[in-house]
PDB file with one MODEL, atoms N, CA, C and O in Angstrom:
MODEL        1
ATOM      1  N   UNK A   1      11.085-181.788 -77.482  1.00  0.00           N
ATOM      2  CA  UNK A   1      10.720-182.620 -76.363  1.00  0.00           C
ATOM      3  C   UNK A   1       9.759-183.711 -76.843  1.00  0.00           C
ATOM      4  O   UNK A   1       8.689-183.373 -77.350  1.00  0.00           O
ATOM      5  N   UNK A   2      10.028-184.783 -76.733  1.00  0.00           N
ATOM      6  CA  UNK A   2       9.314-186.246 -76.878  1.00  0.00           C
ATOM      7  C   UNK A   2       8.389-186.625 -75.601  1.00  0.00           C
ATOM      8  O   UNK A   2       8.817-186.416 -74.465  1.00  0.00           O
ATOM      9  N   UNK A   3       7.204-187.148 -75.806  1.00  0.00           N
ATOM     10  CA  UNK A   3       6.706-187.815 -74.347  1.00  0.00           C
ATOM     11  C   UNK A   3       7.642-189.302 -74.109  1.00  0.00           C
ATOM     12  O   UNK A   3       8.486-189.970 -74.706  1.00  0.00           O
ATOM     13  N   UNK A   4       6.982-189.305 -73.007  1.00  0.00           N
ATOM     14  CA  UNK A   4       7.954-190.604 -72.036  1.00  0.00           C
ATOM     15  C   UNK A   4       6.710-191.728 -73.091  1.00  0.00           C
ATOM     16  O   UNK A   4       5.541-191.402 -73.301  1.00  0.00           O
ATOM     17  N   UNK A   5       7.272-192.845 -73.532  1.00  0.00           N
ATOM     18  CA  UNK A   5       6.260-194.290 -73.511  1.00  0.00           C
ATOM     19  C   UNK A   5       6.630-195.303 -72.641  1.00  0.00           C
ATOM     20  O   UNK A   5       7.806-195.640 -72.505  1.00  0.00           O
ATOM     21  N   UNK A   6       5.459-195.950 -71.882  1.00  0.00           N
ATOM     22  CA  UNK A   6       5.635-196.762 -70.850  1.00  0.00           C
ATOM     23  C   UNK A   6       4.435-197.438 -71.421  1.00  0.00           C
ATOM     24  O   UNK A   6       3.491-197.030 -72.098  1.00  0.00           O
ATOM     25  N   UNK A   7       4.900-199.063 -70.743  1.00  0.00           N
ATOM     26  CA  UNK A   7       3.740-199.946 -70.130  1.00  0.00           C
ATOM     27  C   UNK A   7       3.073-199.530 -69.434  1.00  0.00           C
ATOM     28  O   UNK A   7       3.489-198.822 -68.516  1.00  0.00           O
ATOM     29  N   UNK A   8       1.514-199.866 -69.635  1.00  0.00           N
ATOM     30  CA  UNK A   8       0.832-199.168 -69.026  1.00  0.00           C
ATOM     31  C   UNK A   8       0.761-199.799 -67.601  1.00  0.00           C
ATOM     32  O   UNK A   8       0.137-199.023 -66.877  1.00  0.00           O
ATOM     33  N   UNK A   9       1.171-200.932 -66.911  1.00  0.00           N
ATOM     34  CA  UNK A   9       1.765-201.472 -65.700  1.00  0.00           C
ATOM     35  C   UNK A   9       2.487-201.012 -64.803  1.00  0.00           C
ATOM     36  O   UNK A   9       2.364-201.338 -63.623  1.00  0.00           O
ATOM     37  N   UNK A  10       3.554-199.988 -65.342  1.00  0.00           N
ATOM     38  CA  UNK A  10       4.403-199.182 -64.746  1.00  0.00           C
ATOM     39  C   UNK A  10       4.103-197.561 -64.284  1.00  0.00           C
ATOM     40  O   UNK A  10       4.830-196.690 -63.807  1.00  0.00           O
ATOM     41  N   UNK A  11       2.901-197.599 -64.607  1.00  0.00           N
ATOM     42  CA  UNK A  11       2.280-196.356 -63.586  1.00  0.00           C
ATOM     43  C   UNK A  11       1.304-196.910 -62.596  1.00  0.00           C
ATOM     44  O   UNK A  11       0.781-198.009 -62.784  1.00  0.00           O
ATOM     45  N   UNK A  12       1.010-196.065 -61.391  1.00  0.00           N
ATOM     46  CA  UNK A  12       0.232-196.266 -60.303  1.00  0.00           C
ATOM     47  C   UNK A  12      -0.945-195.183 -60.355  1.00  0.00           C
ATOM     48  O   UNK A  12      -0.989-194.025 -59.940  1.00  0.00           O
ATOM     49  N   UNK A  13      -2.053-196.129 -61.137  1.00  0.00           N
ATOM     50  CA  UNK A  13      -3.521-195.520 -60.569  1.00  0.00           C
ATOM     51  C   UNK A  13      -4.125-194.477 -59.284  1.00  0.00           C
ATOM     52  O   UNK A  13      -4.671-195.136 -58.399  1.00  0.00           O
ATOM     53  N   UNK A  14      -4.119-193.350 -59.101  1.00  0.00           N
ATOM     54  CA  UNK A  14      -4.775-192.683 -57.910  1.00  0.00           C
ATOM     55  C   UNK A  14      -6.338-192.946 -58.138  1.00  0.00           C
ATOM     56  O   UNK A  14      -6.604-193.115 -59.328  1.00  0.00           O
ATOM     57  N   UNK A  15      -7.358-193.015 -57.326  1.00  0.00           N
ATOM     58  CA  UNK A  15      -8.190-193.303 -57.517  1.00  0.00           C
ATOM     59  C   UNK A  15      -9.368-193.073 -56.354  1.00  0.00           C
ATOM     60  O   UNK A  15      -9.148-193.648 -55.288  1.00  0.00           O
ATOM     61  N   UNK A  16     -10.542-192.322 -56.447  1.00  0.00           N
ATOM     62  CA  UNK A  16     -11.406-192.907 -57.265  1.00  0.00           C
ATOM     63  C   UNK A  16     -10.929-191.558 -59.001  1.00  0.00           C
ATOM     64  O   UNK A  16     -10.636-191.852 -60.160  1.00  0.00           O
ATOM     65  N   UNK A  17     -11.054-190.406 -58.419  1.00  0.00           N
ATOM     66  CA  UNK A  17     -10.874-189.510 -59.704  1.00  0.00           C
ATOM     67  C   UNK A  17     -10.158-188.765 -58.583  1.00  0.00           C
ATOM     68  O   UNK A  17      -9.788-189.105 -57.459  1.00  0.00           O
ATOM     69  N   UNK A  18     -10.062-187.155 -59.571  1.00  0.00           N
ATOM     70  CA  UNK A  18      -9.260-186.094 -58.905  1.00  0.00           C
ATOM     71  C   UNK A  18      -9.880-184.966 -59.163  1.00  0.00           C
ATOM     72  O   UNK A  18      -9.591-184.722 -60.335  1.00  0.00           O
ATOM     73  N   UNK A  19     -10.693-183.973 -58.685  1.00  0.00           N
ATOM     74  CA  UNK A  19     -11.011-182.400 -58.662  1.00  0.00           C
ATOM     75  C   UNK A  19     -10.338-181.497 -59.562  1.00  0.00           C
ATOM     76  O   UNK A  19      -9.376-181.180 -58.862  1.00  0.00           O
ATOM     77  N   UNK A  20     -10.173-180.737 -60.880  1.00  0.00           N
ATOM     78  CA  UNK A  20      -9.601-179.949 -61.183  1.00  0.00           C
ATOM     79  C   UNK A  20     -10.012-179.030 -62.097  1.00  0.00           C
ATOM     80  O   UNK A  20     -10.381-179.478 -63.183  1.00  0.00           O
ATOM     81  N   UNK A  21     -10.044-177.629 -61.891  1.00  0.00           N
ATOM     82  CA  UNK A  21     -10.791-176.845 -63.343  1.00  0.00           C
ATOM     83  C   UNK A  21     -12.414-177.584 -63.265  1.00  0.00           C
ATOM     84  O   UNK A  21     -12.800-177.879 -64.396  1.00  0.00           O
ATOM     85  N   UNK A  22     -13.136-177.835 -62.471  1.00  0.00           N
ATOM     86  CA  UNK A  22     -14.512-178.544 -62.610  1.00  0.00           C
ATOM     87  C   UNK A  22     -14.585-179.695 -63.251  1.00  0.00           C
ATOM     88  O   UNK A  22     -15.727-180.142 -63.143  1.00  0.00           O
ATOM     89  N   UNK A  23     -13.933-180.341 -63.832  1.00  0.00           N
ATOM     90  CA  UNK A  23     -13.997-181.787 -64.158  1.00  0.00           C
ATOM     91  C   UNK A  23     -13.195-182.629 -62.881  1.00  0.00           C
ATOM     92  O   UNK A  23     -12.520-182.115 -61.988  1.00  0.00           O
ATOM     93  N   UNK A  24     -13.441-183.836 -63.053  1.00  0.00           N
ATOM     94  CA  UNK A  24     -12.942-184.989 -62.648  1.00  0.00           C
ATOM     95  C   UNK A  24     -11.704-185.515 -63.504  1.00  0.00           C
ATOM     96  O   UNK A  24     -11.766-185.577 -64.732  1.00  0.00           O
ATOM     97  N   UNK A  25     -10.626-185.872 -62.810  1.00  0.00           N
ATOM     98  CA  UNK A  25      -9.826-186.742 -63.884  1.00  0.00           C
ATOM     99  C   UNK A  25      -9.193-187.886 -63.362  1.00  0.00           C
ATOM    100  O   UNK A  25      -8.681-187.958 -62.245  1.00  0.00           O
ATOM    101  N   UNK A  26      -9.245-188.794 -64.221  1.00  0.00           N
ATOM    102  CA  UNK A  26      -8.341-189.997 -63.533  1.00  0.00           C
ATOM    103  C   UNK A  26      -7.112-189.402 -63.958  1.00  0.00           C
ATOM    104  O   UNK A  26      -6.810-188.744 -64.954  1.00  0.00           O
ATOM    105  N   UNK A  27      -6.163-189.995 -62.461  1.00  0.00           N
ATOM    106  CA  UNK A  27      -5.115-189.755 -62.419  1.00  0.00           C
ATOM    107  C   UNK A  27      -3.776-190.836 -62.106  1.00  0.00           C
ATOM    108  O   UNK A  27      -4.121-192.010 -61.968  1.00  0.00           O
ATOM    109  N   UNK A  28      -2.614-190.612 -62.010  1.00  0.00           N
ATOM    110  CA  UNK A  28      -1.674-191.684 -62.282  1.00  0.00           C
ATOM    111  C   UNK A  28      -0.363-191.139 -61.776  1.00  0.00           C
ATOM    112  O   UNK A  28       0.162-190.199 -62.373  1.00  0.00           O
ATOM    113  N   UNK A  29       0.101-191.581 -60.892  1.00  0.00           N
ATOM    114  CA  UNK A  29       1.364-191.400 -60.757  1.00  0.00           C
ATOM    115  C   UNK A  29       2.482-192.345 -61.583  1.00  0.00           C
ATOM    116  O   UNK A  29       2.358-193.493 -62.009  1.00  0.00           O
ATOM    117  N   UNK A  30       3.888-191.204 -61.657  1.00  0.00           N
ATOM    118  CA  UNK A  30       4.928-192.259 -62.319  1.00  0.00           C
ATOM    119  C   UNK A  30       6.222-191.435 -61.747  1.00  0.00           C
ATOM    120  O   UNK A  30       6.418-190.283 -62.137  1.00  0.00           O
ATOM    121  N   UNK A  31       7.083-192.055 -60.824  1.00  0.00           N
ATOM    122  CA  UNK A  31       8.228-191.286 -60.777  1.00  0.00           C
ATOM    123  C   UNK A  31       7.284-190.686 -59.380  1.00  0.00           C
ATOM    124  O   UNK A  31       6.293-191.243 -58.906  1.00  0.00           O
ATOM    125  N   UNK A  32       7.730-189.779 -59.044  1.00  0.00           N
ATOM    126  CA  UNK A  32       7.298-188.496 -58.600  1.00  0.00           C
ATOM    127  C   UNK A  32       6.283-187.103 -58.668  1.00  0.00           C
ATOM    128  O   UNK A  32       5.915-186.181 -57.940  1.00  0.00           O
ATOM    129  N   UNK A  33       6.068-187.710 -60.313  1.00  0.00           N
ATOM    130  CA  UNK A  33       5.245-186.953 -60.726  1.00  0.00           C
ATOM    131  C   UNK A  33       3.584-187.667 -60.916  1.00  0.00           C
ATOM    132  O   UNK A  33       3.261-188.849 -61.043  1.00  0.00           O
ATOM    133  N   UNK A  34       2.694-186.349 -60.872  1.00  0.00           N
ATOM    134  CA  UNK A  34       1.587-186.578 -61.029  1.00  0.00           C
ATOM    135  C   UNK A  34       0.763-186.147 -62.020  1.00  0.00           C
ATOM    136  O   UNK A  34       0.614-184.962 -62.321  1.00  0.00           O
ATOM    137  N   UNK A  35       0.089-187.303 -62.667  1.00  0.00           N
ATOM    138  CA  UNK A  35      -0.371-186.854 -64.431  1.00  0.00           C
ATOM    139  C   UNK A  35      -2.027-187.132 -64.710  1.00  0.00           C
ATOM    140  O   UNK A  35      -2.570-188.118 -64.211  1.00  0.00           O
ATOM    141  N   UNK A  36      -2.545-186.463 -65.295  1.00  0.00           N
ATOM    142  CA  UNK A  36      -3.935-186.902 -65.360  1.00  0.00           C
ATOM    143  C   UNK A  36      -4.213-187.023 -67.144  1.00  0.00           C
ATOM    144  O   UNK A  36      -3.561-186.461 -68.024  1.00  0.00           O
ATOM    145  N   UNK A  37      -5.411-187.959 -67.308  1.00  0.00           N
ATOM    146  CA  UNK A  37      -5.417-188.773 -68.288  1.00  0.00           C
ATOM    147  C   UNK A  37      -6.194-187.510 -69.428  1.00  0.00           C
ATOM    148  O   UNK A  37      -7.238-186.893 -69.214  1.00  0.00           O
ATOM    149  N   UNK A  38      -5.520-187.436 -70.330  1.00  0.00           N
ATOM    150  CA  UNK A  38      -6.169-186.458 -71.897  1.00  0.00           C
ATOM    151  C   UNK A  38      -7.218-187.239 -72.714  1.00  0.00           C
ATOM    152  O   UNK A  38      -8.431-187.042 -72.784  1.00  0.00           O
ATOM    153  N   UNK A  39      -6.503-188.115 -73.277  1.00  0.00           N
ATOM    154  CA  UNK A  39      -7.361-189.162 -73.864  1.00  0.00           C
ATOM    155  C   UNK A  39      -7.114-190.702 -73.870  1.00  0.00           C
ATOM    156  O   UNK A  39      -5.961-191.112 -73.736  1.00  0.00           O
ATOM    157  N   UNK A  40      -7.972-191.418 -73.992  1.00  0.00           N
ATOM    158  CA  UNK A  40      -7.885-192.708 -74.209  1.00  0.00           C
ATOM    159  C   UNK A  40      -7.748-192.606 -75.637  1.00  0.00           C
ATOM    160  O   UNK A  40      -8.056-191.597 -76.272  1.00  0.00           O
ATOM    161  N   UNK A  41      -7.024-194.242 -76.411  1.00  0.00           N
ATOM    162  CA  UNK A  41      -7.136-194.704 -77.605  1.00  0.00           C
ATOM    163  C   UNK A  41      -7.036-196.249 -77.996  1.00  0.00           C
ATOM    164  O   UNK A  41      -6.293-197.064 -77.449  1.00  0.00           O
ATOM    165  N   UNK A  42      -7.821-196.472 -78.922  1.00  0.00           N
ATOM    166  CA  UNK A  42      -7.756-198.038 -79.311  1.00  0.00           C
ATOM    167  C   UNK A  42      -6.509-198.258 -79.671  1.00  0.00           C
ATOM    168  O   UNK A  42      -5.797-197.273 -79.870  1.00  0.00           O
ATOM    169  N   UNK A  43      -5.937-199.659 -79.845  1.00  0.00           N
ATOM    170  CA  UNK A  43      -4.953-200.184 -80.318  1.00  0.00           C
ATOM    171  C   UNK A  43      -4.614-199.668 -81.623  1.00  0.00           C
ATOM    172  O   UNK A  43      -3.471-199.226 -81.741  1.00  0.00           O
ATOM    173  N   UNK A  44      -5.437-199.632 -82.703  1.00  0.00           N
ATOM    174  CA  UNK A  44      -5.638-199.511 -84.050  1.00  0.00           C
ATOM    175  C   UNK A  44      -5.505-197.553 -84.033  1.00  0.00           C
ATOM    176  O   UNK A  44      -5.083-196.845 -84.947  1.00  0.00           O
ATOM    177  N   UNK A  45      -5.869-197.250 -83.082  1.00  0.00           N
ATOM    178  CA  UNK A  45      -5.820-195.373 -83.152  1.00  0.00           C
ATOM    179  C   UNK A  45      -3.918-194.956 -82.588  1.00  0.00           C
ATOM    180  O   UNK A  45      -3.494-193.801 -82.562  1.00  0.00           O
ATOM    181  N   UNK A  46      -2.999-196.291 -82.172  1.00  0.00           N
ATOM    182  CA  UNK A  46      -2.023-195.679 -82.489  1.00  0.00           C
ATOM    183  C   UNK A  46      -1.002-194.422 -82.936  1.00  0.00           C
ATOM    184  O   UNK A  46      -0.145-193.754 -82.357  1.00  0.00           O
ATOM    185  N   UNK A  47      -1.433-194.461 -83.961  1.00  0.00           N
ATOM    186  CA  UNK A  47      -1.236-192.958 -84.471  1.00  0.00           C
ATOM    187  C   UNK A  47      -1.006-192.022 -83.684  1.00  0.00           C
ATOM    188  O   UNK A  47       0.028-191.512 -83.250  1.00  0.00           O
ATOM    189  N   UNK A  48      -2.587-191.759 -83.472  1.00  0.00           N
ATOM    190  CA  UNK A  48      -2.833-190.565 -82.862  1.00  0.00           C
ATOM    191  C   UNK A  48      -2.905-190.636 -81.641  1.00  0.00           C
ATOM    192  O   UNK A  48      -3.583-189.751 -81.118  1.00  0.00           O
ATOM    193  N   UNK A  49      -2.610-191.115 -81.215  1.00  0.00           N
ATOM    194  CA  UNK A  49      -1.864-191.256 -79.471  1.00  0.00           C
ATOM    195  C   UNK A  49      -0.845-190.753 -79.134  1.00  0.00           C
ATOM    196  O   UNK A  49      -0.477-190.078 -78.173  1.00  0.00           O
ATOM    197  N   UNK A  50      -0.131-191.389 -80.579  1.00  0.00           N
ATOM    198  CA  UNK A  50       1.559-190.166 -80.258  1.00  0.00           C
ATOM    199  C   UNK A  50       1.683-189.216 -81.060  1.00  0.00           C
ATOM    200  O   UNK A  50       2.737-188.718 -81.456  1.00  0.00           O
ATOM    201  N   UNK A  51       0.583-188.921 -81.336  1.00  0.00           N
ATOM    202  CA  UNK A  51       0.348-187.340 -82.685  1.00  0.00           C
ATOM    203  C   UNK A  51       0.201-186.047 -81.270  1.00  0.00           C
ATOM    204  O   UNK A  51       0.802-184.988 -81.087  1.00  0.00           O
ATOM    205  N   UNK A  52      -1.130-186.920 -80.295  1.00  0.00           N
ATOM    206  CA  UNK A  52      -1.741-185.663 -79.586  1.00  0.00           C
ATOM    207  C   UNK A  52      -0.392-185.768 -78.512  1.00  0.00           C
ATOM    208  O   UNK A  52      -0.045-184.824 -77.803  1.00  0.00           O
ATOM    209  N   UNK A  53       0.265-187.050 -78.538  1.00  0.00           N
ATOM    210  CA  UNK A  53       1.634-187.068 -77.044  1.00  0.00           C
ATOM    211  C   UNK A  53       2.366-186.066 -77.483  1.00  0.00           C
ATOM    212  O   UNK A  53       2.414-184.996 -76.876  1.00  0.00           O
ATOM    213  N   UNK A  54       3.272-186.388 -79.012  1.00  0.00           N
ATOM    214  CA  UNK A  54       3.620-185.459 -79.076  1.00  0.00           C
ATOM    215  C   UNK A  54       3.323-183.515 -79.306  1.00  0.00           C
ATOM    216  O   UNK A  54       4.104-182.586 -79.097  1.00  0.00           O
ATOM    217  N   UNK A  55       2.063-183.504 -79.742  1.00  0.00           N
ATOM    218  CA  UNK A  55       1.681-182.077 -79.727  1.00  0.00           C
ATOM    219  C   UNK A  55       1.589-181.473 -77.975  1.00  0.00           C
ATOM    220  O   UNK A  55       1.828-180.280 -77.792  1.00  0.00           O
ATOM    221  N   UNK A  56       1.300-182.204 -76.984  1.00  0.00           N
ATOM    222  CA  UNK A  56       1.531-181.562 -76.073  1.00  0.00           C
ATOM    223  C   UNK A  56       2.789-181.623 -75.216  1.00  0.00           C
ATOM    224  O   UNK A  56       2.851-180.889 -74.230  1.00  0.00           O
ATOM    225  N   UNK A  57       4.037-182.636 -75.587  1.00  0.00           N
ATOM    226  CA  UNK A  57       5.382-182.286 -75.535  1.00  0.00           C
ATOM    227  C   UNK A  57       5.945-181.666 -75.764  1.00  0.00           C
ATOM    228  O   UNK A  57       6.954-181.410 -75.107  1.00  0.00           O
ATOM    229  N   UNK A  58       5.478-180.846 -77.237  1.00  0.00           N
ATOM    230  CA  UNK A  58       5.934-179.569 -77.778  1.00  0.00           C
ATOM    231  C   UNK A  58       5.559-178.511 -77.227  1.00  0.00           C
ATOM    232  O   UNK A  58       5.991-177.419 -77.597  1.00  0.00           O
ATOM    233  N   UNK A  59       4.839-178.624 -76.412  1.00  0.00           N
ATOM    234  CA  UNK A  59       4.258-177.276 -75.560  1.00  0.00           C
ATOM    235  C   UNK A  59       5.104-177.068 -74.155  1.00  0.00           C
ATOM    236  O   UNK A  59       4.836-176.345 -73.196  1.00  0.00           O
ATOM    237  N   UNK A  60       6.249-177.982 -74.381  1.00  0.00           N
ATOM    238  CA  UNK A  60       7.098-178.150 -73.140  1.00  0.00           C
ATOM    239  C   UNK A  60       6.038-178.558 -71.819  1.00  0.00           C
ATOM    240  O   UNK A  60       6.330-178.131 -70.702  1.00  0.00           O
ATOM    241  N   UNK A  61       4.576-179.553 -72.043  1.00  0.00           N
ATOM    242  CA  UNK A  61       3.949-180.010 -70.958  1.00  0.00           C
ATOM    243  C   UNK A  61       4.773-181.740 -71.021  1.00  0.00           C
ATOM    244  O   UNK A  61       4.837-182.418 -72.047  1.00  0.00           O
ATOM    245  N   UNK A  62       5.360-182.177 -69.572  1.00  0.00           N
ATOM    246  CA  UNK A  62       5.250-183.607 -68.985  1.00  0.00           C
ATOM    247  C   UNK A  62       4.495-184.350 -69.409  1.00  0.00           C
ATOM    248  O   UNK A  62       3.512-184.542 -68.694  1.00  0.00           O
ATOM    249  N   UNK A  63       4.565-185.129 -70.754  1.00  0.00           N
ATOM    250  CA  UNK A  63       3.665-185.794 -70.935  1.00  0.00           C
ATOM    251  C   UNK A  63       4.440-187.680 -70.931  1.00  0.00           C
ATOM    252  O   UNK A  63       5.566-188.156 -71.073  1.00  0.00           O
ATOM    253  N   UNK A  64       2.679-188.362 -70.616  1.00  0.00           N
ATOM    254  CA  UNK A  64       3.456-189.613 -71.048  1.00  0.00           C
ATOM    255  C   UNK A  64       2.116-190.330 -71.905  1.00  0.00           C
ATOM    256  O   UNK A  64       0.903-190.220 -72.086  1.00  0.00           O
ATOM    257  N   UNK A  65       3.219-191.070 -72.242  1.00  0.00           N
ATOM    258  CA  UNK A  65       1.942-192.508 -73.509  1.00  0.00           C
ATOM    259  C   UNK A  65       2.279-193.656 -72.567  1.00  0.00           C
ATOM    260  O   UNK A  65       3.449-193.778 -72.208  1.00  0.00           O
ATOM    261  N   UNK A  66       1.151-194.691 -72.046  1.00  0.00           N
ATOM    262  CA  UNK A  66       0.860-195.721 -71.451  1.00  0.00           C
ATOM    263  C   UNK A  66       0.439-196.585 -72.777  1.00  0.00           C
ATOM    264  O   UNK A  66      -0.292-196.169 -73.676  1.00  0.00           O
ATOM    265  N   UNK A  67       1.054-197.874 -72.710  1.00  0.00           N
ATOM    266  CA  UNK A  67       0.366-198.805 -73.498  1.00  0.00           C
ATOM    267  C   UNK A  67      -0.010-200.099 -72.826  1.00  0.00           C
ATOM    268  O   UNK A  67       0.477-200.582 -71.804  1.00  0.00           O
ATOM    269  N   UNK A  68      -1.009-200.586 -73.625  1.00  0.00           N
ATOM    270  CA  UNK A  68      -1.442-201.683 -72.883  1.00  0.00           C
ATOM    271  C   UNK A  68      -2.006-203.376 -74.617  1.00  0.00           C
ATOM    272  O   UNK A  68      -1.565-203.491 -75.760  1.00  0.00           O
ATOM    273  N   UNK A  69      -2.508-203.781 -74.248  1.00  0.00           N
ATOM    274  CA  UNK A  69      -2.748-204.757 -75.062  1.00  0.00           C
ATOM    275  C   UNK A  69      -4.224-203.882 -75.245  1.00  0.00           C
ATOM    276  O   UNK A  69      -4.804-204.036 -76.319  1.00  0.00           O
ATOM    277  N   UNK A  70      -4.695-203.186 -74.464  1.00  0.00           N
ATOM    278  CA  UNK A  70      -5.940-202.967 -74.700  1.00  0.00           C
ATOM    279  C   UNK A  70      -5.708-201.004 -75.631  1.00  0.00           C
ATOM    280  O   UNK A  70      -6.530-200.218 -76.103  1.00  0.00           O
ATOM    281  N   UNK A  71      -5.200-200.991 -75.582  1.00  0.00           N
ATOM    282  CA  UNK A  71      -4.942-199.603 -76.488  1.00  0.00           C
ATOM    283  C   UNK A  71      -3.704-198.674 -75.692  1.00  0.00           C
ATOM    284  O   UNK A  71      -2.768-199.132 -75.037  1.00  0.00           O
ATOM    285  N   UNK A  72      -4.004-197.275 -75.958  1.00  0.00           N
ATOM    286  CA  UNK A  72      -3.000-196.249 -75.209  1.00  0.00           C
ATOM    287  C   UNK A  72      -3.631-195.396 -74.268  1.00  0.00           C
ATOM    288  O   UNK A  72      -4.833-195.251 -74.045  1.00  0.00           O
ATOM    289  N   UNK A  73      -2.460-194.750 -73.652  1.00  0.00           N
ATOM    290  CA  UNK A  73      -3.877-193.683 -72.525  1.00  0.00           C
ATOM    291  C   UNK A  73      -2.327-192.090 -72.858  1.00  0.00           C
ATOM    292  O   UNK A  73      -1.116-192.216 -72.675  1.00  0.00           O
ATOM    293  N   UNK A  74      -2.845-191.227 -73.198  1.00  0.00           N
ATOM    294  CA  UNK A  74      -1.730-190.294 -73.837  1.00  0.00           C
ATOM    295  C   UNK A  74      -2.365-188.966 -71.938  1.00  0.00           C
ATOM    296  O   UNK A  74      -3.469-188.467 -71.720  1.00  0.00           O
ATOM    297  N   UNK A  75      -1.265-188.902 -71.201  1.00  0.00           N
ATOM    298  CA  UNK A  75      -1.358-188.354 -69.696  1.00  0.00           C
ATOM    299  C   UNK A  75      -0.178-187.219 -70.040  1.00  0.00           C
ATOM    300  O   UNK A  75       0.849-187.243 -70.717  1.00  0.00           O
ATOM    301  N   UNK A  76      -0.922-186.113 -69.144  1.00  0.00           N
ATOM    302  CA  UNK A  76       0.073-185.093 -69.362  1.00  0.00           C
ATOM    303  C   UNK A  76       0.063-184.113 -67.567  1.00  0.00           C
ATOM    304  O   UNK A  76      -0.914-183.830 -66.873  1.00  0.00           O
ATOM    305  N   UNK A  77       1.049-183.924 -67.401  1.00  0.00           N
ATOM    306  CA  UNK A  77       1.582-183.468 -65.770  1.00  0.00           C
ATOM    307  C   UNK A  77       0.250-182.442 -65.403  1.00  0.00           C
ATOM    308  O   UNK A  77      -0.314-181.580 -66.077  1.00  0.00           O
ATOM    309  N   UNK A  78       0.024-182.947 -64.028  1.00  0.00           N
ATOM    310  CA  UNK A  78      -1.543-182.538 -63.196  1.00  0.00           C
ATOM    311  C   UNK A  78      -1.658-180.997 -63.026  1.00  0.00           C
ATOM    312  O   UNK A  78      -2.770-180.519 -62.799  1.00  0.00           O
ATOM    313  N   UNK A  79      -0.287-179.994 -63.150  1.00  0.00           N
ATOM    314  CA  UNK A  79      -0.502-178.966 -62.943  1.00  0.00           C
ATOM    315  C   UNK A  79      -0.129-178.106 -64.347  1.00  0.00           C
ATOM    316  O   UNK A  79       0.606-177.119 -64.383  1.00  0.00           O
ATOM    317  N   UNK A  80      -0.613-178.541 -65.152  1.00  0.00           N
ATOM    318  CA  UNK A  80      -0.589-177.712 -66.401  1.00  0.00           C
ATOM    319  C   UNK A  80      -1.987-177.655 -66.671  1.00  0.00           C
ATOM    320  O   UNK A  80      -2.787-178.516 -66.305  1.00  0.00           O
ATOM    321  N   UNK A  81      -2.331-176.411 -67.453  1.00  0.00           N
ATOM    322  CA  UNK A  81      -3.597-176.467 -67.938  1.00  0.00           C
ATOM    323  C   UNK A  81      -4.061-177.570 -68.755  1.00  0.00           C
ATOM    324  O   UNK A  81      -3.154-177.925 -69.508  1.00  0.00           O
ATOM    325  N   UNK A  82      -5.212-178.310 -68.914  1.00  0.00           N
ATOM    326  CA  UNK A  82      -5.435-178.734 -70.095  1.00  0.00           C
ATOM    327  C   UNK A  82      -6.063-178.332 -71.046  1.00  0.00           C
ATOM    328  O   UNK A  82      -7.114-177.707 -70.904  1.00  0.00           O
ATOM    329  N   UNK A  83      -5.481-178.647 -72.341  1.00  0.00           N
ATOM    330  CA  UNK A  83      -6.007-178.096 -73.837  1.00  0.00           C
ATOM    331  C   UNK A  83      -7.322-178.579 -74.140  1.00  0.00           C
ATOM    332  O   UNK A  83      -7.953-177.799 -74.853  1.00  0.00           O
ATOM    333  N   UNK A  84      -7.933-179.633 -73.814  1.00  0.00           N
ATOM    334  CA  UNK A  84      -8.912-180.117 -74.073  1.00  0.00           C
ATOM    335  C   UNK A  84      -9.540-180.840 -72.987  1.00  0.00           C
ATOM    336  O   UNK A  84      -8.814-181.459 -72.209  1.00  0.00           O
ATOM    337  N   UNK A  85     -11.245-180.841 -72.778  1.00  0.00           N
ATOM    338  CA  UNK A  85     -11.929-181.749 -71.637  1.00  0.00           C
ATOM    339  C   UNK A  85     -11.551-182.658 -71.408  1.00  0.00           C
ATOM    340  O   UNK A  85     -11.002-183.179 -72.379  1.00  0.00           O
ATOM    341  N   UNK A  86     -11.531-183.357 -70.335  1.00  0.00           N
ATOM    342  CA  UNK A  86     -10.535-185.343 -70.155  1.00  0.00           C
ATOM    343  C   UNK A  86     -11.758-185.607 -70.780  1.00  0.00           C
ATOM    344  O   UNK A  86     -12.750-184.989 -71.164  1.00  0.00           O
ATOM    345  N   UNK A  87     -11.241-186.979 -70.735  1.00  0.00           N
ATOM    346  CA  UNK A  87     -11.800-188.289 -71.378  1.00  0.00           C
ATOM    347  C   UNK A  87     -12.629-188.832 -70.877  1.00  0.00           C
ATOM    348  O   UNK A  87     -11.968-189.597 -70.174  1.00  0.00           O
ATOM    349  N   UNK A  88     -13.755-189.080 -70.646  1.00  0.00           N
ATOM    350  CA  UNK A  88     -14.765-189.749 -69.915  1.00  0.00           C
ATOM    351  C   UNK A  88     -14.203-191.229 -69.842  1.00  0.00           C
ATOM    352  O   UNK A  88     -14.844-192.105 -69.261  1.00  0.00           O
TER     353      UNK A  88
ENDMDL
END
C-alpha cells in the first residue's frame, strides 16, 4: 500500500484543531475521509515525507502526502492510532 500524494490545495482544512488521545490535531478532510496531520516537512526534507508516508501505509493506515511550494504535510486517517505525538 502506497500513500495518496496531493496538492496541498486539494484538501479542506477543519479548523480551529480537533480533540484526540489528549492532544490537539489539525485536521483535513479529502474525499470523505478524515485525516489528521503526523508531521510537517521542509521542501528540502522530501525524503522523509514519503519515508514516514510510506512507513505508515505499510501498516495498512489511510495515509496521504500534501505538497505545497512551502514543503509537505505527511496525514494519516483520524481513527487510527497514532505512532507518534502530532506536530506542533
Amino acid at each position: 500500500m502506497l500513500p495518496i500524494v496531493i496538492a496541498e490545495d486539494q484538501v479542506h482544512p477543519i479548523g480551529p484543531r480537533l480533540y484526540l488521545d489528549g492532544y490537539t490535531h489539525r485536521a483535513t478532510l479529502y474525499g470523505d475521509q478524515l485525516y489528521r496531520l503526523v508531521k510537517k516537512f521542509s521542501v528540502a526534507d522530501r525524503l522523509q515525507a514519503h519515508v514516514l508516508g510510506c512507513k505508515l501505509a505499510g501498516q495498512k493506515i489511510p495515509t496521504l502526502i500534501t505538497a505545497s511550494s512551502q514543503g509537505y504535510g505527511v496525514w494519516m486517517d483520524f481513527k487510527y492510532p497514532n505512532p507518534m505525538p502530532p506536530d506542533r
